[in-house]
Backbone as a ProteinNet text record, in pm:
[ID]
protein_1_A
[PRIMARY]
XXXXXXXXXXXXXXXXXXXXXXXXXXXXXXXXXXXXXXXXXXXXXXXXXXXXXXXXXXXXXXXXXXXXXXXXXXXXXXXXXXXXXXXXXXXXXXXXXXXXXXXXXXXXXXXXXXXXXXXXXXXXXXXXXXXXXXXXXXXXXXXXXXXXXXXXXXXXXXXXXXXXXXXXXXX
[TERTIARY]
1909.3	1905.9	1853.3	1908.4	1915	1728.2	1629.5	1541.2	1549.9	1452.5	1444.3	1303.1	1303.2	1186.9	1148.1	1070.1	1031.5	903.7	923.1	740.2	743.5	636.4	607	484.4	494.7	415.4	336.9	296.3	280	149.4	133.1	3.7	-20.3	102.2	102.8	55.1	-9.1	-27	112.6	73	168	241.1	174	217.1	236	85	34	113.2	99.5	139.2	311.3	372.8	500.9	515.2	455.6	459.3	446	328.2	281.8	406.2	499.6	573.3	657.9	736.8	802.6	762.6	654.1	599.6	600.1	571.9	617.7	775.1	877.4	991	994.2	949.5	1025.8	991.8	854.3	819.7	890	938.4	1019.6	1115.2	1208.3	1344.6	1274.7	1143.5	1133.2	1110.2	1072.3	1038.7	864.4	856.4	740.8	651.5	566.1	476.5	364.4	388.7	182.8	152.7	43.1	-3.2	-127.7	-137.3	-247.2	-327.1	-417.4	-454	-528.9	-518.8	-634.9	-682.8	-831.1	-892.4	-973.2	-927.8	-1009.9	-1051.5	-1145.1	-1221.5	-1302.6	-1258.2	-1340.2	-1274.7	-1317.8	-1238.5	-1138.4	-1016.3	-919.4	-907.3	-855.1	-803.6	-639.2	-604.7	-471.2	-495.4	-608	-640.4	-708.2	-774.3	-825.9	-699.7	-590.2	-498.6	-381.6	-359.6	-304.4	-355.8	-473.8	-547.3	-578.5	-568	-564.8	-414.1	-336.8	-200.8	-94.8	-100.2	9.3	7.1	38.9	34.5	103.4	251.8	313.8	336.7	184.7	153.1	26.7	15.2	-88.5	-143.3	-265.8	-330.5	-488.3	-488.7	-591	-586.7	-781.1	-779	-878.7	-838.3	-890.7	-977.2	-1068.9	-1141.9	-1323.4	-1380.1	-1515.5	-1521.8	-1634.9	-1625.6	-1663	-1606.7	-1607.3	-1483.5	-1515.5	-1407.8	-1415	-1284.4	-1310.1	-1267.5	-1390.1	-1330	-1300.5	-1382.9	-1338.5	-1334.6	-1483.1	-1487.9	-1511	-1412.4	-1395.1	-1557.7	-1609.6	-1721.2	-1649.4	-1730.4	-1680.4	-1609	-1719.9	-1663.1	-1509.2	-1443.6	-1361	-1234.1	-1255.3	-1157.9	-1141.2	-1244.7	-1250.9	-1156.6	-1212.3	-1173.7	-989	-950.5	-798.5	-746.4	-761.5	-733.3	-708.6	-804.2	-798.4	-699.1	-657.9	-646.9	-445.9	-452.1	-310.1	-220	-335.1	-311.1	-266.3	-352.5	-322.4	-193.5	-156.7	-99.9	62.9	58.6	173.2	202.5	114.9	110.3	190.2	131.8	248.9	406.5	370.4	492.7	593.2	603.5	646	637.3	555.1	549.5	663.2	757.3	875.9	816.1	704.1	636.6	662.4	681.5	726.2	847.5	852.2	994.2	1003.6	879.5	812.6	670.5	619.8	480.7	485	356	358.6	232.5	244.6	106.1	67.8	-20	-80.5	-203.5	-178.2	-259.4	-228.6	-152.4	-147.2	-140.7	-15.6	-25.4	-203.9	-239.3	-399	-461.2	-425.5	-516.3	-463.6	-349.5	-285.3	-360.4	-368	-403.2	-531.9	-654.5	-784.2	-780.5	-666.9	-682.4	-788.9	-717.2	-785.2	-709.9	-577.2	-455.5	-392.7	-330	-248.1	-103.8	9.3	91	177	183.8	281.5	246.4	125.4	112.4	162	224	243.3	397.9	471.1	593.1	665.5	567.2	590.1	628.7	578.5	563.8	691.2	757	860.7	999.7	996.7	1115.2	1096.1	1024.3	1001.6	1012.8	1013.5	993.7	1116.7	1131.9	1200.3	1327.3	1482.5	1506.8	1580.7	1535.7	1492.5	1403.3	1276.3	1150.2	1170.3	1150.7	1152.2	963.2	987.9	829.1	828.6	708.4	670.5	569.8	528.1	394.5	398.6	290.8	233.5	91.1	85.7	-45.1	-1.6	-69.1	-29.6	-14.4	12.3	48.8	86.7	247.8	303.9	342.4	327	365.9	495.2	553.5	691	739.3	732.9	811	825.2	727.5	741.2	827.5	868.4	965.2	1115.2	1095.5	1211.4	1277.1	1174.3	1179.4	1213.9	1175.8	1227.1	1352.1	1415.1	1528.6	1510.7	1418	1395.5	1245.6	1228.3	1138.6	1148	1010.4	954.3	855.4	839.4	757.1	714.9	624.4	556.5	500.3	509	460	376.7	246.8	203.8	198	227.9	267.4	149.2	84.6	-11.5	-100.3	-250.8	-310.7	-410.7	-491.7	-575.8	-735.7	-725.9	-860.8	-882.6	-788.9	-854	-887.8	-933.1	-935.7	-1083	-1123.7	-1244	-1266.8	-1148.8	-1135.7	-1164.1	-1251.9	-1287.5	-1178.4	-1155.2	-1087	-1060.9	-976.1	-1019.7	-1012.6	-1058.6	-1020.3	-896.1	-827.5	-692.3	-572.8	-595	-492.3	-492.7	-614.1	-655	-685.6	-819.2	-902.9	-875.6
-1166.8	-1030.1	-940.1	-803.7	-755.5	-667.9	-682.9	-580.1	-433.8	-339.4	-197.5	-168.6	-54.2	-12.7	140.7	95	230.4	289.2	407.6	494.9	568.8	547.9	629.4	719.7	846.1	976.4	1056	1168.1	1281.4	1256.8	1412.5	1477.5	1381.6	1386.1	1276.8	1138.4	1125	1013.2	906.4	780.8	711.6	611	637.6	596.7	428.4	389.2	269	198.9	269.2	241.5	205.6	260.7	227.3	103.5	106	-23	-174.7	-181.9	-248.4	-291.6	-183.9	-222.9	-309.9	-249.2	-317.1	-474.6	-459.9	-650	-713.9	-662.1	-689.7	-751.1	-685.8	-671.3	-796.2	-768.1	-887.9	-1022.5	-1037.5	-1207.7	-1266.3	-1125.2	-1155.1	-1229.3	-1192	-1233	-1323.8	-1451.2	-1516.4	-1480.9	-1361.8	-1372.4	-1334.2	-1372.7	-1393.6	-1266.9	-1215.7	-1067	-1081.8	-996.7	-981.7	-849.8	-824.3	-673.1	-646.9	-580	-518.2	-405.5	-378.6	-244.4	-175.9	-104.1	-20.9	64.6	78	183.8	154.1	52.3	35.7	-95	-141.3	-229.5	-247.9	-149.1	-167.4	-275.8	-320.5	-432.6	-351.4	-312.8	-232.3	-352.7	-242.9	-360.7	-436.4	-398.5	-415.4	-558.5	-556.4	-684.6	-761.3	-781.3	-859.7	-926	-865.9	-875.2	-975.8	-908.9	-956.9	-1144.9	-1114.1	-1275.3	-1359.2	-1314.2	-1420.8	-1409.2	-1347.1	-1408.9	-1321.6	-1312.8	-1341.6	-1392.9	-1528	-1569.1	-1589.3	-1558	-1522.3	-1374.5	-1314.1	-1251.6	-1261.6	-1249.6	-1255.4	-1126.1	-1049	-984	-922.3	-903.6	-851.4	-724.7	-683.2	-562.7	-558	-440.6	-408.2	-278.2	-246.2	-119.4	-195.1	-111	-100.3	-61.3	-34.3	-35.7	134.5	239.3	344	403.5	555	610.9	671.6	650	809.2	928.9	1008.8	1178.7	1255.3	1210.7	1318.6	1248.9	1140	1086.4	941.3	855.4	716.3	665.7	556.7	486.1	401.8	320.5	221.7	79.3	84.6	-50.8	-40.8	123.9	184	129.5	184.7	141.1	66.7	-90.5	-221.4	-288.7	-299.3	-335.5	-349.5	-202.5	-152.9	-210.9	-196.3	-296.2	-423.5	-488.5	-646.8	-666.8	-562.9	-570	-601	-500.4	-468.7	-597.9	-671.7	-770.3	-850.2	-910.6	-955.3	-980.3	-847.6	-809.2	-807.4	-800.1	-839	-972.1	-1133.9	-1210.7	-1230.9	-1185.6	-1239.4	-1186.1	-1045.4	-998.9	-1126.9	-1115.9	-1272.8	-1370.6	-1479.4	-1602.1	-1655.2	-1546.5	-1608.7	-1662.1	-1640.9	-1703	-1590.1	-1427.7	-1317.5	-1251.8	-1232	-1157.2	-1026.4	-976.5	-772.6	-790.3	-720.8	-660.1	-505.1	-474.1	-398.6	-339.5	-225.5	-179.8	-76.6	-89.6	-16.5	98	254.3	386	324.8	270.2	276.2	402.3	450	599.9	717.8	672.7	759.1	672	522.2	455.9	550.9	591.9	630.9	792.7	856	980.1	986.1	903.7	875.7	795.9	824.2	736.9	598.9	548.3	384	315.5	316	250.6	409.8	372	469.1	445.7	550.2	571.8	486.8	485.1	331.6	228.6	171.6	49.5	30.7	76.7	113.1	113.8	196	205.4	49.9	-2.3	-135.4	-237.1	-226.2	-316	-318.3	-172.9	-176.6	-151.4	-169	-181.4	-352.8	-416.1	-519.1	-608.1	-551.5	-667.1	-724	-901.9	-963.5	-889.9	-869.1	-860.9	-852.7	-968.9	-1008.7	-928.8	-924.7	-890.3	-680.7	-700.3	-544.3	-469.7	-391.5	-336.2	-172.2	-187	-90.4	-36	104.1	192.8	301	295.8	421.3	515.4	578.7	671.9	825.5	917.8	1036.9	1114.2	1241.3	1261.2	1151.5	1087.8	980	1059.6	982.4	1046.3	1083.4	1206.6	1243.3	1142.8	1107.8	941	818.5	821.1	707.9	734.7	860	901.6	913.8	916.7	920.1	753.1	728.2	527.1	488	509.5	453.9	450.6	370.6	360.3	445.4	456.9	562.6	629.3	718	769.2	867.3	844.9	880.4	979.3	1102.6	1201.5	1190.4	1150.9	1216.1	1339	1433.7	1561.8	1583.5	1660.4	1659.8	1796.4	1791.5	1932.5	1947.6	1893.3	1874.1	1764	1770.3	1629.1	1682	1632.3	1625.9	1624.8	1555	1547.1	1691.1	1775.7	1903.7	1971.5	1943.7	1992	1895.8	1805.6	1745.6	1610.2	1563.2	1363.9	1290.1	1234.3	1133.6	1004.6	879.4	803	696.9	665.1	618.4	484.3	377.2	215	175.9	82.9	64.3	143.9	281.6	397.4	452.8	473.1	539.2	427.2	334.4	214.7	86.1
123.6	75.7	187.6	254.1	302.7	297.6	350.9	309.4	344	281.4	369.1	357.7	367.3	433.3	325	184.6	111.8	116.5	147.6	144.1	6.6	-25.1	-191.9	-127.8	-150.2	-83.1	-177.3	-113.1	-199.4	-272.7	-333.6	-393.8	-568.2	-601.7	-736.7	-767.7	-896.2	-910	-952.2	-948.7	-912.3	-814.3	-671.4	-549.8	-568.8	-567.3	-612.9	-729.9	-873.9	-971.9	-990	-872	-868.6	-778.7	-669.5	-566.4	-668.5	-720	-837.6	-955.6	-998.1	-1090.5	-1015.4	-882.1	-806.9	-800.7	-765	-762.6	-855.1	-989.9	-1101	-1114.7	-1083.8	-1102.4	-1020.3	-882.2	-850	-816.3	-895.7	-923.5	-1045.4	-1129.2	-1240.8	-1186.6	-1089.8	-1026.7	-971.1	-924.4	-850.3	-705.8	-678.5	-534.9	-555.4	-406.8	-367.5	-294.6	-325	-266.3	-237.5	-104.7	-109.8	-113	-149.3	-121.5	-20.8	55.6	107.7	84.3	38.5	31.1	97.7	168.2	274.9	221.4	302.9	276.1	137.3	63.1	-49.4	-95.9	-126.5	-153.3	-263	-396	-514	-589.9	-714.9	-761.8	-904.3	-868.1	-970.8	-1107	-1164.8	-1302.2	-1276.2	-1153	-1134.1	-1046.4	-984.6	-879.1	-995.2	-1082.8	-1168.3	-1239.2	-1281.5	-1352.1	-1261.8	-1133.5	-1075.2	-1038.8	-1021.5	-938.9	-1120.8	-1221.2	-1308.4	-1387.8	-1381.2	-1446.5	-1335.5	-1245.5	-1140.5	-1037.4	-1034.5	-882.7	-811	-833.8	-735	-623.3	-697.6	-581	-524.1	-396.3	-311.2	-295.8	-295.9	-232.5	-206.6	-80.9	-45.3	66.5	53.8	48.8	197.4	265.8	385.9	371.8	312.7	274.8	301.5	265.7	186.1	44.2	0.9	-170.7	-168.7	-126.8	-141	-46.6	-160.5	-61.3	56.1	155.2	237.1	248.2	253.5	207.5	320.8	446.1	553.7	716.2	721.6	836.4	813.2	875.2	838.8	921	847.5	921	1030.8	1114.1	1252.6	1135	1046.6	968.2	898.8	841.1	806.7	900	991.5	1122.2	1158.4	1145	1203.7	1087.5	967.6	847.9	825.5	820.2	860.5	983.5	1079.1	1258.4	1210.4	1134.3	1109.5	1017.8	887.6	833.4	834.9	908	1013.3	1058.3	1168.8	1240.3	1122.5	1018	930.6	854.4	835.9	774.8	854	963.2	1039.8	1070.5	1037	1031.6	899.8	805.2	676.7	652.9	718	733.8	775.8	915.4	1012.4	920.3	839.1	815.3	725.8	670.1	609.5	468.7	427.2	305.1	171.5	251.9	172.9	168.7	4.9	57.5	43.5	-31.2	-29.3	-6.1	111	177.5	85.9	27.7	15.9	57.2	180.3	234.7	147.9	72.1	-34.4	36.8	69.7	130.3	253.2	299.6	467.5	511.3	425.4	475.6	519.4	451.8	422.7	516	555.4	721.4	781.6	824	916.9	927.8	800.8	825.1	869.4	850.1	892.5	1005.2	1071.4	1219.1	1255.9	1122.5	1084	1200.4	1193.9	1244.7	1304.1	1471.2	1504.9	1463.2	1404.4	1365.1	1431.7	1550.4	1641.8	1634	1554.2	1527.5	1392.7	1276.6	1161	1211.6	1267.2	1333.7	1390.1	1461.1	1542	1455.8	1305.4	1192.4	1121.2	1131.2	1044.5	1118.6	1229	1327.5	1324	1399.7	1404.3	1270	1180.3	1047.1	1040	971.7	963.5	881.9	852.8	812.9	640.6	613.9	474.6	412.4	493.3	405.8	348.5	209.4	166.4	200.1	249.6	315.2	216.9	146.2	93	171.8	180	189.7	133.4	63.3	33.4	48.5	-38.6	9.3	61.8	31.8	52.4	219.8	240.9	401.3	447.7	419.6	516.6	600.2	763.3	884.8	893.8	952.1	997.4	1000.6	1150.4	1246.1	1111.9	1016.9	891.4	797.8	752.9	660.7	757.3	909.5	940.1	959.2	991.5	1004	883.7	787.6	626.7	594.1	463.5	415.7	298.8	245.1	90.6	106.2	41.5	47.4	-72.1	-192.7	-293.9	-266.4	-313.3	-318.9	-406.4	-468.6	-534.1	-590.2	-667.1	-699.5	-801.1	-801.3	-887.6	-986.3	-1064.9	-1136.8	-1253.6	-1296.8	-1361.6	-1390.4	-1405.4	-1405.6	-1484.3	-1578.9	-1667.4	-1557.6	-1445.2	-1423.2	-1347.8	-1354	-1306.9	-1434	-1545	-1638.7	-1679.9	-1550.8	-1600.6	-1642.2	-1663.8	-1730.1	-1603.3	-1594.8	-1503	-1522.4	-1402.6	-1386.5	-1558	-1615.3	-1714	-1704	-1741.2	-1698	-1803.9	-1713.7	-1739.2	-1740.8	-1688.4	-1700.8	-1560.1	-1464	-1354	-1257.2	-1342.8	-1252.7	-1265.4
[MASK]
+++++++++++++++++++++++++++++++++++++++++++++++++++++++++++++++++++++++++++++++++++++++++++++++++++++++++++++++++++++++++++++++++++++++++++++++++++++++++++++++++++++++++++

């Protein structure tokens, strides 16, 4: 099967939540996924869920257990770098058949990872393998490198109105 190369973007929620269905979908069909997630390191209900009744996917996470809002820490940047390397290792190992880099986009914008190392990944990737990223401000050069590309928009959201994250819907 032919892979490509999709970015899920934008101010909307969702980014994540669609990558996720995708993996869904396609351990259904028998293939095999990993996910990475940058930049974050809390424990979601989607990774609890995932590591006790799906195992035909793999993933882990390249963050700390908070967010970043403006200036990445040294550990921020080390974390993501490793995370990368990593992460271009499974790409390669023929063991996957969808990577999905979960806020790469947002490493990229916090100059976790420079944009040509992110670039290098998806020229270079095996042909088979389908490569997701998302996360909001995806780079120019990444939406022009892609095969699809999802915007996201957000036209209305409840937590500007005050609703904090809710568990199982948000966390």
């Amino acid at each position: 099967m032919q892979g490509y190369v999709q970015v899920y973007t934008g101010d909307g929620k969702g980014k994540t939540t669609a990558a996720f269905g995708l993996a869904l979908r396609a351990i259904g069909a028998g293939l095999k996924v990993f996910i990475g997630q940058f930049a974050k390191g809390q424990l979601y209900s989607e990774i609890k869920a995932i590591r006790q009744y799906l195992p035909g996917i793999e993933i882990k996470q390249y963050g700390r257990k908070c967010f970043i809002y403006s200036r990445p820490e040294p550990a921020d940047i080390r974390l993501a770098q490793e995370g990368l390397a990593e992460v271009r290792k499974f790409i390669n190992s023929g063991k996957y058949d969808i990577v999905i880099l979960d806020e790469a986009n947002i490493a990229v914008y916090f100059k976790l990872f420079p944009i040509e190392e992110l670039l290098e990944i998806v020229h270079s990737k095996p042909k088979n393998v389908e490569l997701i990223i998302t996360g909001r401000n995806a780079h120019p050069d990444l939406i022009k490198a892609a095969d699809l590309v999802t915007e996201m928009l957000e036209i209305k959201h409840y937590y500007n109105q005050g609703v904090s994250a809710r568990k199982g819907i948000e966390s």
